[in-house]
Rosetta silent file (secondary structure, phi, psi, omega in degrees, C-alpha in Angstrom):
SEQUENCE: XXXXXXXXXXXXXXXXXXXXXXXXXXXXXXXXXXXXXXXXXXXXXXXXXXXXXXXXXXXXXXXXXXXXXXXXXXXXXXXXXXXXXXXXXXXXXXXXXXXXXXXXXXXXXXXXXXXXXXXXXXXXXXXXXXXXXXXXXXXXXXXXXXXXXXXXXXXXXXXXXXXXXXXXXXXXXXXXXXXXXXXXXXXXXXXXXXXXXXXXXXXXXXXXXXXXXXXXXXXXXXXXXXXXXXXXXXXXXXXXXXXXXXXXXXXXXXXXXXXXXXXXXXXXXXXXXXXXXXXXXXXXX
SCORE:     score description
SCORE:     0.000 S_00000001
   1 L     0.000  131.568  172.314  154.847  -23.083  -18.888 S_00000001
   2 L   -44.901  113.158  169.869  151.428  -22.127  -17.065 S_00000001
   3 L   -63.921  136.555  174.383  150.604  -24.345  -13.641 S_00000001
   4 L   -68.814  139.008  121.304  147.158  -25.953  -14.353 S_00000001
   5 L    -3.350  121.827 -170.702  144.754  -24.788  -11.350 S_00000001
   6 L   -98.795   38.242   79.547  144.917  -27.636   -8.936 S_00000001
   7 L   -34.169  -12.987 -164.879  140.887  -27.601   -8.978 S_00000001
   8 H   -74.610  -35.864 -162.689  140.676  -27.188  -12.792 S_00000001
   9 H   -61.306  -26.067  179.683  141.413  -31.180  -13.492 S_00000001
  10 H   -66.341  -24.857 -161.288  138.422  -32.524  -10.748 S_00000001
  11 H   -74.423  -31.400 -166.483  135.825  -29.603  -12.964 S_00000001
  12 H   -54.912  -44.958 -162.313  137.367  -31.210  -16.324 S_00000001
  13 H   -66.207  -25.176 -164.823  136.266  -34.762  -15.122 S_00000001
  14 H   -79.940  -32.061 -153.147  133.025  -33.557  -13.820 S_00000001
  15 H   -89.346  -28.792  177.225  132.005  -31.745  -17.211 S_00000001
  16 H   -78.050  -31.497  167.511  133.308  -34.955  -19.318 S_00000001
  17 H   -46.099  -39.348  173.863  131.302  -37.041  -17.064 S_00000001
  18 H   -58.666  -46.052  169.737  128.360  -35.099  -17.715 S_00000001
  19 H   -45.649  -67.060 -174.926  129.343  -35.145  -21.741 S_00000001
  20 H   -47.145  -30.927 -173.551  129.417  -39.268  -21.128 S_00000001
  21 H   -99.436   -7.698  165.428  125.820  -39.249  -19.460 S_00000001
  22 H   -69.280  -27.617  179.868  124.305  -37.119  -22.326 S_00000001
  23 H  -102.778   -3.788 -166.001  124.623  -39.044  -24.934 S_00000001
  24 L   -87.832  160.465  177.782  123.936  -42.784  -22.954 S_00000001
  25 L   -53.567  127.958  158.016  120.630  -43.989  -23.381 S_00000001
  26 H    -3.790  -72.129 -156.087  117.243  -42.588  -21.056 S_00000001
  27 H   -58.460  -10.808 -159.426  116.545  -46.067  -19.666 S_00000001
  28 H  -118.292   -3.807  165.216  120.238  -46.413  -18.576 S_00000001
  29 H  -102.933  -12.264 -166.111  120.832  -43.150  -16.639 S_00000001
  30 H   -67.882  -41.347  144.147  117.274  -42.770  -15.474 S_00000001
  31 H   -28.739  -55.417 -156.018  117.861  -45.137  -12.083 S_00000001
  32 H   -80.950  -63.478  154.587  121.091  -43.215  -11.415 S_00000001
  33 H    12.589  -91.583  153.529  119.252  -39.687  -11.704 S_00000001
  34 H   -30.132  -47.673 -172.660  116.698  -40.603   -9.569 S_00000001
  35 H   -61.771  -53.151 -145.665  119.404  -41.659   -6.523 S_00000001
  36 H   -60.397  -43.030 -176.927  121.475  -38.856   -7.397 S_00000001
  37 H   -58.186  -58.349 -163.582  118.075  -36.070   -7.286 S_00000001
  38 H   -58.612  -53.933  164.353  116.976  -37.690   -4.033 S_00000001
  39 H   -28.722  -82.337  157.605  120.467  -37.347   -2.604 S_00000001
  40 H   -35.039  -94.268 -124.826  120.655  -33.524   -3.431 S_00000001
  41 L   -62.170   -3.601 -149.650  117.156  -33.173   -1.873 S_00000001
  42 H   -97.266  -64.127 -160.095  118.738  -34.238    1.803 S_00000001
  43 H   -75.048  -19.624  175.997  120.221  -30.972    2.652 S_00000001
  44 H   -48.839  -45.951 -168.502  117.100  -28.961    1.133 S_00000001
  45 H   -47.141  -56.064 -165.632  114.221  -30.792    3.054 S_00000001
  46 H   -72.969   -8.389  167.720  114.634  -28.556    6.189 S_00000001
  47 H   -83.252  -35.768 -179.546  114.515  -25.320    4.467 S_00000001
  48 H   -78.459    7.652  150.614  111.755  -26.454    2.688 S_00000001
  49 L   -91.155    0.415  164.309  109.689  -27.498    5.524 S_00000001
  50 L   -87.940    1.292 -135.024  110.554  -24.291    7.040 S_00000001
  51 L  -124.349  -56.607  174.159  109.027  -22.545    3.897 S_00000001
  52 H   -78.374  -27.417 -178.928  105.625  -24.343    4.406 S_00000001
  53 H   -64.474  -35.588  179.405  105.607  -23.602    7.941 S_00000001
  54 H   -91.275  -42.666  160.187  105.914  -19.901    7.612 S_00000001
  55 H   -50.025  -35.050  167.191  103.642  -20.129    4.636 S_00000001
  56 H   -81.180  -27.382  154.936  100.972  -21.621    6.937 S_00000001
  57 H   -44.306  -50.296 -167.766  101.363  -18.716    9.545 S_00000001
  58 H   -64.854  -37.219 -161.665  101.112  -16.713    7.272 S_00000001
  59 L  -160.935   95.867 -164.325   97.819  -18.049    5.615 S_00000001
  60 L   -80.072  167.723  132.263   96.172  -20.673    8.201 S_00000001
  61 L   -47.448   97.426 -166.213   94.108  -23.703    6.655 S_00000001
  62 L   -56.302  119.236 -173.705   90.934  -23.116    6.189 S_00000001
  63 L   -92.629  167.782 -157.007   88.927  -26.038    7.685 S_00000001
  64 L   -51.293  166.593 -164.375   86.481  -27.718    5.641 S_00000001
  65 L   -79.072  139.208  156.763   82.601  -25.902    5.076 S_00000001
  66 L  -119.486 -179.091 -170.026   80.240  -26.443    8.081 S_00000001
  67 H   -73.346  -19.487 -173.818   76.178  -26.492    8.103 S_00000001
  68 H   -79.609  -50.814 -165.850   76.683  -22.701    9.312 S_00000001
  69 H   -42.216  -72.008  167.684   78.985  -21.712    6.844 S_00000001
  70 H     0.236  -63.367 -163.248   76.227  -22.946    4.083 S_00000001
  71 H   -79.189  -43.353  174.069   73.684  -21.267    5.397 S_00000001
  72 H   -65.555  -10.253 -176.972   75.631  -17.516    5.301 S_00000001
  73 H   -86.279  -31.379  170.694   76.650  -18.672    1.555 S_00000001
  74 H   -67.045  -35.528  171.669   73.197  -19.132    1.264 S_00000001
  75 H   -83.376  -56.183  178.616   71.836  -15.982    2.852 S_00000001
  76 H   -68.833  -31.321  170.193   74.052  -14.119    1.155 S_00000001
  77 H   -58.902  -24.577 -174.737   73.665  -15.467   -2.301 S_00000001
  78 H   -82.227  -88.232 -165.490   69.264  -14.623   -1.380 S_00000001
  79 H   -58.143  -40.099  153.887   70.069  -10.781   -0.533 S_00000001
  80 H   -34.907  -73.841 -175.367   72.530  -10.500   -3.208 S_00000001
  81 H   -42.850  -35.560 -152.063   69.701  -11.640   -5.574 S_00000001
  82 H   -82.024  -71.138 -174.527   66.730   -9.284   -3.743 S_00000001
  83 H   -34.684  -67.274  177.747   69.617   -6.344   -4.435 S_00000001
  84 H   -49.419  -41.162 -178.978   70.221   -6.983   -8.195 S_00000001
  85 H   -70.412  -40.577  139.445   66.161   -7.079   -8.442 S_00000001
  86 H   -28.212  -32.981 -178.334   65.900   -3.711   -6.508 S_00000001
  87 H   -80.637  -83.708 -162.063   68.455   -2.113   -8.686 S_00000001
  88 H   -14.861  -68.800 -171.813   66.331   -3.254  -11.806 S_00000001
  89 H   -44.666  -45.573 -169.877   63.109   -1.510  -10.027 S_00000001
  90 H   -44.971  -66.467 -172.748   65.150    1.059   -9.352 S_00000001
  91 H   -48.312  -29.992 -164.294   66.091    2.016  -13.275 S_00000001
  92 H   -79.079  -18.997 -178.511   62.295    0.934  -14.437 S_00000001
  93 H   -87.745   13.396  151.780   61.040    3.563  -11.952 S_00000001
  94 H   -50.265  -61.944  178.197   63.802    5.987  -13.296 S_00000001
  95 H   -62.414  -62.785 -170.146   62.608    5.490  -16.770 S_00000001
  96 H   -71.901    1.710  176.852   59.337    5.974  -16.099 S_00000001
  97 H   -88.686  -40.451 -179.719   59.957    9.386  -14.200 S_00000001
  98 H   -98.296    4.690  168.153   61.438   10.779  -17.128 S_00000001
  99 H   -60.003  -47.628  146.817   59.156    9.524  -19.348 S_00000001
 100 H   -37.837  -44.045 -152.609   56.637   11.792  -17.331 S_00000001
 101 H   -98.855   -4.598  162.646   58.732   14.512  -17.183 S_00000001
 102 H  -106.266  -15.987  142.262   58.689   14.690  -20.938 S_00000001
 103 H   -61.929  -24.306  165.831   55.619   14.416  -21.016 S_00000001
 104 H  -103.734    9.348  168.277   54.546   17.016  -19.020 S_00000001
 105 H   -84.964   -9.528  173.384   57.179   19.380  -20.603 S_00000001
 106 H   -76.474  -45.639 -173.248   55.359   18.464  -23.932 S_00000001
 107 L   -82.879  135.043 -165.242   51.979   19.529  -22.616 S_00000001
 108 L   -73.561  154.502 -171.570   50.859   23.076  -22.794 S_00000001
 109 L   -42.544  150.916  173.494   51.302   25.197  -19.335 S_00000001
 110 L    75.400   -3.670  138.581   48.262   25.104  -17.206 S_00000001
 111 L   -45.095  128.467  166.236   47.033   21.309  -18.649 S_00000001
 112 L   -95.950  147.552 -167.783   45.926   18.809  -15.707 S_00000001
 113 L  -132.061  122.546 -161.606   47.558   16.057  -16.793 S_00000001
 114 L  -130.865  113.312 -174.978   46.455   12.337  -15.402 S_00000001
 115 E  -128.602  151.829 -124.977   49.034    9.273  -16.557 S_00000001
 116 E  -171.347  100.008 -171.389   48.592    6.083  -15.965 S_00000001
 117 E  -108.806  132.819 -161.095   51.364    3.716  -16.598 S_00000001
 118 E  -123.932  103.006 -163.999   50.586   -0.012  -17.965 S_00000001
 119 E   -90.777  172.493 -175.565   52.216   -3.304  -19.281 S_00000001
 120 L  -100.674  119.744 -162.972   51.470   -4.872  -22.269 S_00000001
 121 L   -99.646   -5.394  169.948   50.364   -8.512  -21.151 S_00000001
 122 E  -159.174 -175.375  154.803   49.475   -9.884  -24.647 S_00000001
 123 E  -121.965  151.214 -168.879   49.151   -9.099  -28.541 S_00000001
 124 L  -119.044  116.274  179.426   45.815   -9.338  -29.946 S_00000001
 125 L   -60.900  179.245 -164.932   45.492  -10.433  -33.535 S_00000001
 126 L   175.065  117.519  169.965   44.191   -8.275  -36.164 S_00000001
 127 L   -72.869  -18.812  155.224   44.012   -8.028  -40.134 S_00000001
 128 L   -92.178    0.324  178.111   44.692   -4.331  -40.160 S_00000001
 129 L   169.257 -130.024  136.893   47.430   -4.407  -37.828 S_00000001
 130 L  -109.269  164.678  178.015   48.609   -4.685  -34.011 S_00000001
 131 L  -152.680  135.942  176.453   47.082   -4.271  -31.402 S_00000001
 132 E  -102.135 -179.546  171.445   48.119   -4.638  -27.257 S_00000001
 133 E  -138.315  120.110  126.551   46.444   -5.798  -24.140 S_00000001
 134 L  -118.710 -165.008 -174.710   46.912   -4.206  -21.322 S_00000001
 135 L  -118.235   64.710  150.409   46.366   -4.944  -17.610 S_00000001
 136 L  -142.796  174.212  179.906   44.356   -1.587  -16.664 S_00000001
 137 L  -174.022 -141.140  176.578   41.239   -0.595  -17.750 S_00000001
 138 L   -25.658  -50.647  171.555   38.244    1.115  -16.431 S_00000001
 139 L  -118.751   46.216  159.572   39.171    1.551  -12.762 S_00000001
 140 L  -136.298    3.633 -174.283   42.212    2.965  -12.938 S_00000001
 141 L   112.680   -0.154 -155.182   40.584    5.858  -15.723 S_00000001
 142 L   -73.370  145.781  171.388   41.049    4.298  -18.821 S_00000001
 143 L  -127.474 -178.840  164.137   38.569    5.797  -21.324 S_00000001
 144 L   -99.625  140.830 -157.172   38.451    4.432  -25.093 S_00000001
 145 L    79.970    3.857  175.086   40.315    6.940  -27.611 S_00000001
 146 L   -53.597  166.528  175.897   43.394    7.790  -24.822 S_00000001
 147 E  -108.173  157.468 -173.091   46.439    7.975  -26.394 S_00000001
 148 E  -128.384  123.601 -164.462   49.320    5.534  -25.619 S_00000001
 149 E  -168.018  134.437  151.450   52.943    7.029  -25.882 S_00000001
 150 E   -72.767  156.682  157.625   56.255    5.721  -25.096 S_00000001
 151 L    53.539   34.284 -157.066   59.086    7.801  -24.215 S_00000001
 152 L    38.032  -15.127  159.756   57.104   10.467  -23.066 S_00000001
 153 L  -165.542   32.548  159.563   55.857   11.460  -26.916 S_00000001
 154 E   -92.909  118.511 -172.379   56.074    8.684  -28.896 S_00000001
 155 E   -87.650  122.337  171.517   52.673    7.838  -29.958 S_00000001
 156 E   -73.021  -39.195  176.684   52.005    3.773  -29.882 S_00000001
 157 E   160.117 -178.597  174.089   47.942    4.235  -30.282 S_00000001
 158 E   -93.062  171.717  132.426   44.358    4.848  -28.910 S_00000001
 159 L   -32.363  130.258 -176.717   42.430    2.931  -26.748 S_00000001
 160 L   -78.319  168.839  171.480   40.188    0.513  -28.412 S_00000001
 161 L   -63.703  -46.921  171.989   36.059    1.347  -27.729 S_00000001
 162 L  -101.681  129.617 -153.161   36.035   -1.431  -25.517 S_00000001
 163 L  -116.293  111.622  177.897   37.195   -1.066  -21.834 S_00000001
 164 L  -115.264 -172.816 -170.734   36.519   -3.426  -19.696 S_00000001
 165 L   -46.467  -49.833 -167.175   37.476   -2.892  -15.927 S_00000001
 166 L  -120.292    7.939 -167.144   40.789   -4.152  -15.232 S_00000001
 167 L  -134.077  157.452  154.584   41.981   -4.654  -19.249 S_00000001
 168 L  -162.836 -172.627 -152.301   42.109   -2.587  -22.047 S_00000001
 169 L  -118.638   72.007  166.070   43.213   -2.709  -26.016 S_00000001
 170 L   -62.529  120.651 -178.159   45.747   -0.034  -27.714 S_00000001
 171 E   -90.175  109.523  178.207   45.258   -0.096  -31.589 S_00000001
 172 L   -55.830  167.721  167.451   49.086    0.916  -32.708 S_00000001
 173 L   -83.585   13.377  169.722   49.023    4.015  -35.544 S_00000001
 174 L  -106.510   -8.995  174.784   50.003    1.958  -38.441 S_00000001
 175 L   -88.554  129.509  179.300   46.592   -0.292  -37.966 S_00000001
 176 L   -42.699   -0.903 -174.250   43.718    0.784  -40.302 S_00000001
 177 L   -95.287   -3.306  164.023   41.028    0.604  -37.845 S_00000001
 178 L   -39.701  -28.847 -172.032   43.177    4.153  -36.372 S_00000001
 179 L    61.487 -179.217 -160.309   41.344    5.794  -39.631 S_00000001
 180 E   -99.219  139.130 -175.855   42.915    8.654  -41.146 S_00000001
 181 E  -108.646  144.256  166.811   45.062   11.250  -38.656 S_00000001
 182 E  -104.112  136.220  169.046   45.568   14.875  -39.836 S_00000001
 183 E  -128.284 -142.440  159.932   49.192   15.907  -39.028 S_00000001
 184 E  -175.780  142.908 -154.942   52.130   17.932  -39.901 S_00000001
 185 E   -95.697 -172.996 -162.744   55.410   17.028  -40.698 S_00000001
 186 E  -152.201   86.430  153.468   58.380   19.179  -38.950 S_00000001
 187 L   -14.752  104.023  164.500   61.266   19.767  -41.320 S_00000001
 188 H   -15.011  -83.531 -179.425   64.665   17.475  -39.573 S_00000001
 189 H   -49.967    3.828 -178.027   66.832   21.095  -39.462 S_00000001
 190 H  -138.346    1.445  164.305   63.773   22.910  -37.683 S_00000001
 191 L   -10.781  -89.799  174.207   62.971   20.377  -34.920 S_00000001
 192 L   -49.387  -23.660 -174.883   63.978   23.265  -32.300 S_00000001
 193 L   -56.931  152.373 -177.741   63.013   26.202  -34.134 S_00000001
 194 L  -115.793   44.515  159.872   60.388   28.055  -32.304 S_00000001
 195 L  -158.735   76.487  168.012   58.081   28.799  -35.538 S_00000001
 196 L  -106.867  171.622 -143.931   59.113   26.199  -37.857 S_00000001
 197 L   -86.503   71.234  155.838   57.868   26.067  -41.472 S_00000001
 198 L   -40.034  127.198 -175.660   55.603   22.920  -40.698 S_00000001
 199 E  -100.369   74.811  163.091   53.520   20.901  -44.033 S_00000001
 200 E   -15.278  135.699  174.901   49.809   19.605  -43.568 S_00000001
 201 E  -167.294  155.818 -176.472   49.131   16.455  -44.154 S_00000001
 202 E  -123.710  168.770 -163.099   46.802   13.842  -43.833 S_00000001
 203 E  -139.149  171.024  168.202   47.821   10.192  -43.373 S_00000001
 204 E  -152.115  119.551 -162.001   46.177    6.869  -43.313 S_00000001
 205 E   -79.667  129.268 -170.230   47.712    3.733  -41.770 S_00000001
 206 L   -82.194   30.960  173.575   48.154    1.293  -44.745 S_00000001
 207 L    41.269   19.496  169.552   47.728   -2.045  -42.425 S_00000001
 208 L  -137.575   34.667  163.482   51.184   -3.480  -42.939 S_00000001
 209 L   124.035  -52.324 -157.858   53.027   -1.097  -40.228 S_00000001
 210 L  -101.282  139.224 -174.302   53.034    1.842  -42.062 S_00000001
 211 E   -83.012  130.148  145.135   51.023    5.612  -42.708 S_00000001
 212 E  -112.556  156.394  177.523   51.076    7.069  -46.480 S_00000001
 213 L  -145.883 -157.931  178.212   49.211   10.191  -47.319 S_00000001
 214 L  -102.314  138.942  158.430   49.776   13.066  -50.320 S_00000001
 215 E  -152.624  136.563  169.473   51.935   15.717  -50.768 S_00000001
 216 L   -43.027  130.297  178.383   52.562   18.259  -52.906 S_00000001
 217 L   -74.810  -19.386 -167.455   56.137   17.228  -54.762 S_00000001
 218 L  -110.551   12.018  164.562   57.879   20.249  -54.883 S_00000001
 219 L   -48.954 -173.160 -174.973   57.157   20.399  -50.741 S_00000001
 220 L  -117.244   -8.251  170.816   60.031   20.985  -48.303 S_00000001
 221 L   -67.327  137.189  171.607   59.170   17.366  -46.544 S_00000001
 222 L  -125.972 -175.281  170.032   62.353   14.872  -46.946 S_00000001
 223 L   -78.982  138.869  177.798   63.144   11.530  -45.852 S_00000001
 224 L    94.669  -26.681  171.131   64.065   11.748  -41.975 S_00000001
 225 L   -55.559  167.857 -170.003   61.342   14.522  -41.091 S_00000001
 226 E  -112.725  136.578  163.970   59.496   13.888  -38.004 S_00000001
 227 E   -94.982  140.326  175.671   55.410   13.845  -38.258 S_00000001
 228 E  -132.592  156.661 -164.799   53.161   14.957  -35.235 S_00000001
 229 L   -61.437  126.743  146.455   49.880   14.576  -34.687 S_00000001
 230 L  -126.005   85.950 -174.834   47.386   17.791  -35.125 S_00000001
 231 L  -109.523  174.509  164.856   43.884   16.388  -35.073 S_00000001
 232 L  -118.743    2.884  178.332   40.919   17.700  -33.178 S_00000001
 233 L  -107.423   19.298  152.183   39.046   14.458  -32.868 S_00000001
 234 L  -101.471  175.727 -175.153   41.879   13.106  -31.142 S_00000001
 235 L   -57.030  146.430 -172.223   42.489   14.069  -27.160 S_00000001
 236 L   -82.568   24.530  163.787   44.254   17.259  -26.766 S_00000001
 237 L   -95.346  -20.029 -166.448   47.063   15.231  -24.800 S_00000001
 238 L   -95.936   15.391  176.948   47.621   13.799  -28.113 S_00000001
 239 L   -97.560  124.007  151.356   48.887   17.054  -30.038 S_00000001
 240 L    97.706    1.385 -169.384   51.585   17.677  -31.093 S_00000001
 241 L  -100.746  168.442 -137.316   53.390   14.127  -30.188 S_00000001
 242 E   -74.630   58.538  158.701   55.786   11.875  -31.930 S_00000001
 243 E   -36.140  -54.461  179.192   53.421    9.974  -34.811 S_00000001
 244 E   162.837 -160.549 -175.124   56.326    8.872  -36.582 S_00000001
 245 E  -133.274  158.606  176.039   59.077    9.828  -39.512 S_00000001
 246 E   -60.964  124.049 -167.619   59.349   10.410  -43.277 S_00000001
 247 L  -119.801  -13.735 -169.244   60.871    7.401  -44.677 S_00000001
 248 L  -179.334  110.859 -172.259   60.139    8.072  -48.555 S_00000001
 249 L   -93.870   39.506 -114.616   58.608   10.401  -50.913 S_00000001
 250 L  -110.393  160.000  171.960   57.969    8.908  -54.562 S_00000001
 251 L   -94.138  105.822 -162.984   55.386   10.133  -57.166 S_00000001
 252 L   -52.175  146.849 -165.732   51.708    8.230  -57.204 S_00000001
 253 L   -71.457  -36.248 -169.464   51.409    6.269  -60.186 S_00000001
 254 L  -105.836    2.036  155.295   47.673    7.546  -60.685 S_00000001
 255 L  -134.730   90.848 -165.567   48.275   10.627  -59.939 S_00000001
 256 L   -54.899  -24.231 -160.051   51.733   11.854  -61.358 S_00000001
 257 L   -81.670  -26.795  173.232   51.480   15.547  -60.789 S_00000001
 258 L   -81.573  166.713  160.066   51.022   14.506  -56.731 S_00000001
 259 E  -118.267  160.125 -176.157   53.475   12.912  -54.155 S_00000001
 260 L  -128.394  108.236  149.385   53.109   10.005  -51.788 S_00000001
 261 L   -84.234  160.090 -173.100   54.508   10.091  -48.603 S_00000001
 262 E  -132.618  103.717 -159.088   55.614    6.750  -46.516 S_00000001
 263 E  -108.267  154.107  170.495   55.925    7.419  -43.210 S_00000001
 264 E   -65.358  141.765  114.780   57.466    5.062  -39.936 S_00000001
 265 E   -32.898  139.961  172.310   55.363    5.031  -36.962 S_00000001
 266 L   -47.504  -45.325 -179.434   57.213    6.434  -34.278 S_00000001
 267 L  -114.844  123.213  178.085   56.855    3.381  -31.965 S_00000001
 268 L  -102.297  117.983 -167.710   56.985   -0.375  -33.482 S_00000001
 269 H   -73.150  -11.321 -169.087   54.431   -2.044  -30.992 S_00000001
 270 H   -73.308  -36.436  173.186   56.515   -5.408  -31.484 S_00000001
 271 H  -102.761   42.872  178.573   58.980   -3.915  -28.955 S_00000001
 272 L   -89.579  134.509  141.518   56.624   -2.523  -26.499 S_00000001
 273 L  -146.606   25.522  174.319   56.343   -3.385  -23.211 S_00000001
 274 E  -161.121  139.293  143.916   54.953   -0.500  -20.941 S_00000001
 275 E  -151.727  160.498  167.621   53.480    2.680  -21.953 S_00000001
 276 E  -100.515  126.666 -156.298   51.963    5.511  -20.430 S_00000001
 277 E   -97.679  141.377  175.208   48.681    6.244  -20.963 S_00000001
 278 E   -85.522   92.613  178.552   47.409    9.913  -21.122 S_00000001
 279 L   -96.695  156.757 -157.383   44.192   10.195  -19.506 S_00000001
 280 L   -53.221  143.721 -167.603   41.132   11.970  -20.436 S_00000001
 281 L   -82.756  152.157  174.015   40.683   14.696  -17.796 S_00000001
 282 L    90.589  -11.365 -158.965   37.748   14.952  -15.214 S_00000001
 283 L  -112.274  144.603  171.993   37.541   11.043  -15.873 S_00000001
 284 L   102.894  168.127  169.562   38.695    7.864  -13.072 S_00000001
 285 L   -54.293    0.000    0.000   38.924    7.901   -9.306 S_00000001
């Protein structure tokens, strides 16, 4: 017969004691626990006060915020802010460089070109349409009929007839008092081409955002073409730029044998808030 371990019988007693305190109630072992935990904890305390000690070498205690400290949390939170507003400047003068530079890659070689860049500081009602305020005018070159263009050749509108010195009033292209623009639309698939088979057309903004004019039905204009201006009584900075796009070509009720185009404005003046204005040459300081 096998000799019992003489260690197995104290492990038996420990693990039925353990059995015996599992099933007695919380409230009646919870006292005992307690002793028994604190007990255990006696040989532990010195490594674990040797634990924090080397943890505090390691990573002194910061003592509490003084009036200096404040003041660099303070200075630095002020030049942090000046930086993030400097970056901003940075990008709006960014924008507006290449807004230029497509504009004067739009304009034909040999053109003096005079730009003027403006914000729009209000909206000015109107029963045919929008209209902006801006905060230039007279004496910075402004003349009444410039053109107003986004994005280096999107056109937003002319100049209203009245200029006064330091303000002036761009009438978007879908408001009626623009009068009717002669254009030409530019077939989607010929954008780039360098003769493409371009459609006369003349347009008139219909005072609720939008230009319609006539076209021949069996034309080569779709939905998506882009229209650009060719007018002669507007400024010759204004040729050839971004009016807007074909949005829908349907057949006029009073005239069936004709088409009606419905064209986008290029620019929706609701989300303007700068443009650069193309000014008339020979004119301003």
């Amino acid at each position: 017969m096998a000799r019992t371990p003489p260690f197995a019988q104290p492990i038996m007693l420990v693990i039925a004691l353990f059995v015996v305190l599992g099933v007695l109630p919380t409230r009646w072992i919870a006292p005992l626990g307690s002793d028994l935990s604190s007990i255990l904890w006696v040989p532990l305390t010195p490594i674990a006060h040797g634990g924090t000690a080397i943890r505090l070498w390691l990573r002194p205690r910061v003592d509490a915020e003084n009036e200096a400290d404040r003041a660099l949390a303070t200075d630095r939170d002020y030049f942090r802010g000046l930086w993030h507003a400097e970056q901003i400047r940075v990008a709006e003068l960014q924008r507006k460089l290449r807004a230029y530079e497509v504009v004067i890659g739009e304009s034909p070689r040999g053109t003096v070109l005079r730009l003027a860049s403006a914000s729009v500081v209000g909206r000015v009602p109107s029963q045919g349409g929008d209209a902006l305020r801006l905060n230039i005018g007279s004496q910075q070159g402004v003349m009444a009929g410039d053109v107003a263009l986004v994005d280096g050749d999107g056109v937003v509108g002319r100049i209203a007839p009245e200029v006064g010195a330091i303000t002036c009033t761009v009438i978007a292209a879908g408001n009626r008092a623009i009068g009717r623009i002669d254009a030409f639309v530019v077939p989607a698939d010929q954008e780039r081409s360098s003769r493409p088979q371009v459609i006369s057309i003349q347009v008139v903004p219909d005072g609720q955002g939008y230009l319609r004019g006539d076209v021949e039905l069996d034309s080569a204009a779709r939905p998506g073409d882009l229209v650009r201006i060719k007018d002669s009584t507007w400024p010759i900075g204004a040729q050839g730029m971004r009016l807007g796009v074909v949005t829908e070509i349907r057949r006029k009720e009073s005239q069936p044998l004709r088409g009606e185009v419905l064209i986008r404005p290029a620019v929706d003046p609701a989300g303007v808030g700068e443009v650069v204005i193309k000014l008339t040459p020979g004119q301003g300081s």
